[in-house]
N, C-alpha and C positions, 0 to 999 in steps of 0.2 A: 569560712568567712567570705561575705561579698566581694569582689574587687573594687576600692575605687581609684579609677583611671585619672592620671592628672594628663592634660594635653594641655598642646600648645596651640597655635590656630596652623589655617590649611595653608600650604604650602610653606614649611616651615624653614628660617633661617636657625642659626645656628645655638641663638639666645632663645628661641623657642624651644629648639630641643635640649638644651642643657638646663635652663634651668627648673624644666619638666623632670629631667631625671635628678637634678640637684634637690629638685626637691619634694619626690616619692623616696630618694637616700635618705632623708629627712627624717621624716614622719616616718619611717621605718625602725630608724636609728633609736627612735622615741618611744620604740615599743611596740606602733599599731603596724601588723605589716600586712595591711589591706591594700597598701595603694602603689600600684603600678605607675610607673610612667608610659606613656602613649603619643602616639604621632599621624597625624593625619592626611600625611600624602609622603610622599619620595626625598629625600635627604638631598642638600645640595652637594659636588662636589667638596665645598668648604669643610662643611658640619662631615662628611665623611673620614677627612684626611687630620679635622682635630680629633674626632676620637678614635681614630687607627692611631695617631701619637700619644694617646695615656691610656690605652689599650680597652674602648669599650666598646660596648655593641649597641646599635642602631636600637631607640625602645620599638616596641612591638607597636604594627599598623592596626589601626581601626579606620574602618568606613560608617560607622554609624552610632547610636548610642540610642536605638530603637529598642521599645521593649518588646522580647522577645517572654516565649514560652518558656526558657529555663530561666527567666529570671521572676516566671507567676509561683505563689506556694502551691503549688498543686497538691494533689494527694501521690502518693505512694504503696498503695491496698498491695498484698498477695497479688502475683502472675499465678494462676493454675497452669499445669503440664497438661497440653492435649489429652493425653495418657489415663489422666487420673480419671476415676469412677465420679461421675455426676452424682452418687451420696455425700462425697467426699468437698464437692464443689460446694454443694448447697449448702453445709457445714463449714465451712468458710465461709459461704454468705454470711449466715447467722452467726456467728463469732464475730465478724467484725462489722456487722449489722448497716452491709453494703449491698443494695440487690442487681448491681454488673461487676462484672470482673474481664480483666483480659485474660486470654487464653494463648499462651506460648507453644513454637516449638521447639524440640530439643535444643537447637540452638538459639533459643531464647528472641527469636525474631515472632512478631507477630502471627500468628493462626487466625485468631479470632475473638468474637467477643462472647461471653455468660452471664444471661439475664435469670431474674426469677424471672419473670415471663416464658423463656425460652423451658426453664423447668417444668414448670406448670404448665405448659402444652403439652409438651413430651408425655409428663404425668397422667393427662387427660384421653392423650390415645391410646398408650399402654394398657388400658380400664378396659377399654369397648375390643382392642387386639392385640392381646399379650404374646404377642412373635416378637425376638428378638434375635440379632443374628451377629454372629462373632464376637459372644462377650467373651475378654480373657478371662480366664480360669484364675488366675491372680487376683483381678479384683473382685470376681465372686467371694473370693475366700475372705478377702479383707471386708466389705460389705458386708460379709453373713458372719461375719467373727468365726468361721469356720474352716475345717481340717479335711482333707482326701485322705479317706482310706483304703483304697487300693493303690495306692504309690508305685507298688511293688510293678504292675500292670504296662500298658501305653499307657499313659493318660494323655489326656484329649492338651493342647495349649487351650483353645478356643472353645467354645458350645453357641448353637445355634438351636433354632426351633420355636411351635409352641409350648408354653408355659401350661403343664396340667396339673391340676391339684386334684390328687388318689387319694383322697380321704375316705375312708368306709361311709359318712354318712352322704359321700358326695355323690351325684350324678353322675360327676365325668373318671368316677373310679375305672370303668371298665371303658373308658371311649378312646384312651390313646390306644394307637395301632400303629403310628408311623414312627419310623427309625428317628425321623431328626424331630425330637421332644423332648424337653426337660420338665421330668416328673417330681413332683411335689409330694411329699408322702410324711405318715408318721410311723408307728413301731410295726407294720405291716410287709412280714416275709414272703407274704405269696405276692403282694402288689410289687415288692420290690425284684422277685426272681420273675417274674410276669416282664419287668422294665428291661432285664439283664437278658432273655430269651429274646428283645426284639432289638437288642443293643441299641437303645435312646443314647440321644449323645451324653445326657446326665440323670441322676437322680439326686434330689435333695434331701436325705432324711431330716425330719425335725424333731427335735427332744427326743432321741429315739438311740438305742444302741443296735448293728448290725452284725447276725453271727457270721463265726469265721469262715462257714459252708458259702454263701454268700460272697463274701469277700475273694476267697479261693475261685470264682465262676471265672472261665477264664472269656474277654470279653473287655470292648474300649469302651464301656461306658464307664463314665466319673460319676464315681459314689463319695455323697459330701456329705459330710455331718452338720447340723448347724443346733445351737440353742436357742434360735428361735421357733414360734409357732408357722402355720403351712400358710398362714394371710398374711404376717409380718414377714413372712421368707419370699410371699411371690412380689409384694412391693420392692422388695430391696432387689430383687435381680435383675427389674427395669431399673432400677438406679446404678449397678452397676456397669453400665454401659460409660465406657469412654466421654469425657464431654466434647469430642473433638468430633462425635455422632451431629450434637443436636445444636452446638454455636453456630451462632451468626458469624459466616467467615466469606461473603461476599457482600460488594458495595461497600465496604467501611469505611469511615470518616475519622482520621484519623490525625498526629500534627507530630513535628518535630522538634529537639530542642532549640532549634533555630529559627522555624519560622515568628512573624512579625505579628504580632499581637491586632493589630487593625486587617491585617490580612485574618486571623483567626478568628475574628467577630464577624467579620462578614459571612465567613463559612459558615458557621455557628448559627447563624441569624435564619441561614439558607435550609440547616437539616434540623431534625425532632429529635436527637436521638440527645438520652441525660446523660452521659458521660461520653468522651472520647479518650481513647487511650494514645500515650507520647512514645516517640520513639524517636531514640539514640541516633548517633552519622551513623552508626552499622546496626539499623531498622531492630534494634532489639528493645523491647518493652520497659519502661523506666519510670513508669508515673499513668495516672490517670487525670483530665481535665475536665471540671464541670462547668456549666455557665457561670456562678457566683463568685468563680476563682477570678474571671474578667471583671468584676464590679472594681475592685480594689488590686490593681495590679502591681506589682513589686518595681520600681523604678532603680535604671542605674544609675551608679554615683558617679560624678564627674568635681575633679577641682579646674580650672582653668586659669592657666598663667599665660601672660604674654599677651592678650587680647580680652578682651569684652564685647565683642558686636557679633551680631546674632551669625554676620553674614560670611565671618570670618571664622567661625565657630563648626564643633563635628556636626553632621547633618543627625536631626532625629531631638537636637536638643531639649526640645521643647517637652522632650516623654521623657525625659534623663530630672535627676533630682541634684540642682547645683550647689556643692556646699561649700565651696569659698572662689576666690579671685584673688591673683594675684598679679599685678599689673605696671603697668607705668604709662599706659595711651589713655586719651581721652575717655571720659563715660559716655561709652554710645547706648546701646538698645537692649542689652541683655535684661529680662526681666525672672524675679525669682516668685516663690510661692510662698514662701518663709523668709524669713531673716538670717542673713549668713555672713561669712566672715569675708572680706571686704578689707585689701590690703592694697592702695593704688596711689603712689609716691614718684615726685618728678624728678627722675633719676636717669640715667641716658643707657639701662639695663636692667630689666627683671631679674637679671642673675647676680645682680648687686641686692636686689632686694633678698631675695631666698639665702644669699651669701651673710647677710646682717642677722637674718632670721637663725642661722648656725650659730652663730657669734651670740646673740641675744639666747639662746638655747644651751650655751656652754662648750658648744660641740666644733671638734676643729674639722673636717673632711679630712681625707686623706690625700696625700700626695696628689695623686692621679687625677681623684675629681677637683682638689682646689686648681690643678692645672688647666682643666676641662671649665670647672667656671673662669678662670679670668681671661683665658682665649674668646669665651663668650662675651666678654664684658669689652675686650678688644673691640670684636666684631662689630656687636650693637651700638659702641659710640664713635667707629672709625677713626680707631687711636687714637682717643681722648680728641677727636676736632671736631667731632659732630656738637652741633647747638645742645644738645641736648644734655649732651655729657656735663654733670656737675664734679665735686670735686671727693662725694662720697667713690663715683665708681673709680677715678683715679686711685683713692685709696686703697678700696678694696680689692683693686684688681691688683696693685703692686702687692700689698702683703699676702693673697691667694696665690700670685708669681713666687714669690718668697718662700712658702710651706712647699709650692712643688718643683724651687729648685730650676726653675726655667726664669729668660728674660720675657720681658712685653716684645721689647723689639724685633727677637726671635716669634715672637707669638703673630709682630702684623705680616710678616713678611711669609709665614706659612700661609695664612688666613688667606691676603689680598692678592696672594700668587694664584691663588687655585679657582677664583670664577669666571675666568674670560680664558680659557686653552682655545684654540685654532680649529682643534678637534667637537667645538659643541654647534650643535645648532642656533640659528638666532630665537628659534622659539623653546630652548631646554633655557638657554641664559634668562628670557625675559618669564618666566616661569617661575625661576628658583625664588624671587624673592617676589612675589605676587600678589597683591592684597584688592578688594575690590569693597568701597565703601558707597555708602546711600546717605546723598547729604540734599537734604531740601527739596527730594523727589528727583532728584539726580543720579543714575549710577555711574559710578567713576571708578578706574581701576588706577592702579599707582606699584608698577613693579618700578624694583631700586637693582643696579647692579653696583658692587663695591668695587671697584678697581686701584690697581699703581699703573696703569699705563692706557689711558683711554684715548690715544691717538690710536690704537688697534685697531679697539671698538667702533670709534669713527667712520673706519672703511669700510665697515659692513652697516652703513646708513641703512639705504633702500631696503636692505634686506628685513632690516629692523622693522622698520613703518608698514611695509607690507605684510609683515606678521601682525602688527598693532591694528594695521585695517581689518584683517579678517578676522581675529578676537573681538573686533569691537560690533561687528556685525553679525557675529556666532555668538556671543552674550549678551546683546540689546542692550550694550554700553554706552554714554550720552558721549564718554571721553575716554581718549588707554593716553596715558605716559608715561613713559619710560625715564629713568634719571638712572646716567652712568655717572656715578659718584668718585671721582679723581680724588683720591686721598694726597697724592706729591702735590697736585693744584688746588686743593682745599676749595674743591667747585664742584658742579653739577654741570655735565650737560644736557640740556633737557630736547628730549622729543616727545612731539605730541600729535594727535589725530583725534577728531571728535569737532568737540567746542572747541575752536580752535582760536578766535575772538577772547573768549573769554579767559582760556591762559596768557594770551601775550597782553590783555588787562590788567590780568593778577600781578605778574613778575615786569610790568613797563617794560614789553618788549617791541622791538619795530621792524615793519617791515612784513612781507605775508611767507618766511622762513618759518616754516613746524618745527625748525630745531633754535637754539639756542647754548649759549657756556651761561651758565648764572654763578660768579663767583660769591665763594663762602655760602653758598646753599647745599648741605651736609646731610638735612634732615625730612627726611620724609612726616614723620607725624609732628615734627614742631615748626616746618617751613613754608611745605607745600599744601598739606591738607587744610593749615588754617588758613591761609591765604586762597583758597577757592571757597571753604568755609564762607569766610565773611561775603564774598560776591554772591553763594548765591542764596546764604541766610538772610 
């Protein structure tokens, strides 16, 4: 089955990752177990040290959701073995009524490719110079459905030479003279001890029995029996030849399970050839891809919780096929292809939503994970003081406290201890919680830091703004702010760089200070993004 990846948006807090994994535990639980939880850039501190206390693992990083070549239906045809007889190829052809194939070596890594084309040349000069040089003795046999009877002898591994057909009515009955020949013959004991006196590397008998006088000659020529006639016998011994003779195993255009489908079309675009063959991270043969497999490409699945805007979103989306949202921010920009399921309620945590969504499903989590959501549901409403927080996430977060057996209080004081250590840089802090929004032709970036003690924070000002200057002029930013969010002082203090007029408009501030305390300002998506909103909608 396909995966589909639920993520949360880029740079993700703690209610992003949890309730991405709260709720791929979900839809699992429920039977379908297609869908992965996923994460799309580096864990903070925070969301680290909750789930090392209910013991889980970081979900798995993506960088993209680009369609890629294993996720087109390609075909899957026959690998031929370098090794094998070119009758043997063709006969594949026509079985599975495909005229290229790829051509493997023993270790299953590309050699090459096999056209009918490439047959049908070979065929064509074989006609006009029937030499052939080091066919195994092996696949002569299998080719000719035939037996060596002198075993007992050397026999030859290999035979090399021209091709002569000793037929009494033929011409060239009497014209071989040279050692390295393979003689064609039917029930003819003189043509055949005539072959054994100038030791040809083989003789073919055809429909023909050979006496034991004969056979006793001592002497390395390979004497083979076959059931067929001496024209059906000299066609097949040019077909016995290895196809690893006549493939196309230089210049090849080839792709791998990874590469990126708009990268594959323009290749494509660029060479003539009908199929290209796919290959594995250890370049081994797995699939073959024609153009028509690019018309209708297989798109990956994606759920997305915690966000809606394109810009906060994994890169590539727009090739990804979205089948639902789960949310509690604004409706920004995401557009769908179809109609999809659309869950977006003003609650001050997505992990209260996917948490009601258990409840509504009958399903209790366990210990661990209900532990793991209601630290989430902490986090996201900054212990029940953020604006946004209603009285559903209160709820829920005490009775998900309840099932695993932990307090809230215990729960703010691990959370709000762990994003401001001595040991981070000013630009890993302004980082962890990072969002960057496009409002009215404006880009704006809006990192939040959670704190209990933002007199720390304080002292590393300068440092801060000069991180916020060069981000804002490394991303063609109109504005960065920063909000250390003081959970003991139920405040914000805000720094800013950019438009810097138009923040101290938004929040009636004074004075030409880029910093500011805005008390009881909590919330990033219900305080400050509306209130720049309306300025500059």
């Amino acid at each position: 089955m396909d995966t589909i990846y639920i993520t949360g948006h880029r740079n993700p807090d703690t209610d992003s990752i949890v309730s991405a994994m709260a709720y791929a535990a979900l839809k699992n639980a429920l039977g379908d177990r297609q869908y992965t939880a996923a994460r799309l850039g580096q864990i903070s501190d925070e969301t680290r040290m909750v789930l090392d206390r209910f013991g889980f693992q970081p979900p798995r990083i993506i960088s993209n959701v680009r369609t890629q070549v294993r996720d087109l239906d390609y075909d899957t045809p026959p690998t031929l073995s370098a090794a094998l007889a070119i009758s043997r190829g063709w006969q594949t052809m026509q079985k599975n009524k495909i005229s290229v194939l790829p051509v493997s070596n023993e270790d299953g890594t590309l050699l090459g490719m096999l056209s009918a084309g490439d047959v049908a040349n070979y065929d064509m000069i074989s006609i006009r110079n029937p030499v052939v040089n080091e066919i195994p003795v092996y696949n002569l046999l299998s080719v000719l459905e035939a037996k060596i009877l002198n075993e007992t002898g050397n026999v030859r591994q290999f035979v090399s030479g021209e091709i002569t057909v000793a037929l009494p009515a033929s011409r060239e009955n009497l014209l071989f003279s040279k050692q390295h020949s393979i003689v064609v013959c039917g029930d003819q004991p003189e043509m055949i001890r005539r072959a054994l006196d100038l030791n040809v590397e083989c003789v073919i008998v055809c429909q023909a029995e050979v006496s034991a006088e004969l056979l006793n000659t001592e002497c390395e020529t390979c004497i083979i029996s076959t059931p067929f006639d001496a024209y059906q016998a000299v066609r097949l011994i040019c077909h016995a030849l290895p196809i690893s003779r006549i493939c196309k195993s230089k210049d090849l255009v080839c792709f791998h399970l990874d590469d990126y489908i708009d990268d594959v079309q323009n290749t494509v675009l660029e060479s003539r050839f009908r199929a290209y063959p796919i290959l594995d991270e250890e370049e081994r043969v797995v699939g073959m891809l024609s153009r028509f497999h690019l018309l209708r490409p297989r798109r990956k699945r994606v759920v997305l919780v915690d966000h809606n805007e394109k810009s906060q979103s994994v890169v590539g989306l727009d090739q990804a096929e979205i089948l639902e949202i789960v949310d509690h921010h604004r409706l920004a920009d995401i557009e769908t292809k179809n109609p999809i399921y659309v869950r977006n309620e003003a609650v001050g945590s997505t992990t209260t939503i996917v948490a009601e969504m258990y409840q509504e499903k009958g399903l209790m989590p366990t210990a661990n994970m209900a532990g793991l959501m209601a630290a989430a549901i902490v986090s996201d409403t900054v212990m029940f003081k953020s604006p946004t927080c209603t009285q559903r996430d209160v709820d829920m977060a005490t009775r998900l406290a309840r099932i695993a057996n932990v307090t809230l209080e215990a729960m703010g004081e691990l959370i709000f201890s762990a994003s401001c250590g001595d040991d981070k840089t000013a630009a890993a802090m302004l980082n962890t919680d990072y969002k960057e929004f496009h409002i009215a032709g404006h880009n704006l970036a809006v990192s939040q830091i959670t704190t209990m003690d933002s007199a720390r924070l304080l002292e590393r000002q300068e440092e801060f703004l000069d991180v916020m200057r060069n981000l804002r002029q490394k991303r063609g930013l109109s504005t960065v702010v920063l909000m250390i969010t003081d959970v003991l002082l139920e405040g914000t203090q805000l720094m800013f760089v950019g438009d810097e007029d138009t923040i101290r408009q938004a929040f009636n501030l004074k004075g030409e200070e880029n910093t500011a305390f805005l008390p009881k300002i909590m919330s990033r998506k219900k305080q400050v993004i509306p209130m720049l909103s309306a300025l500059w909608g």
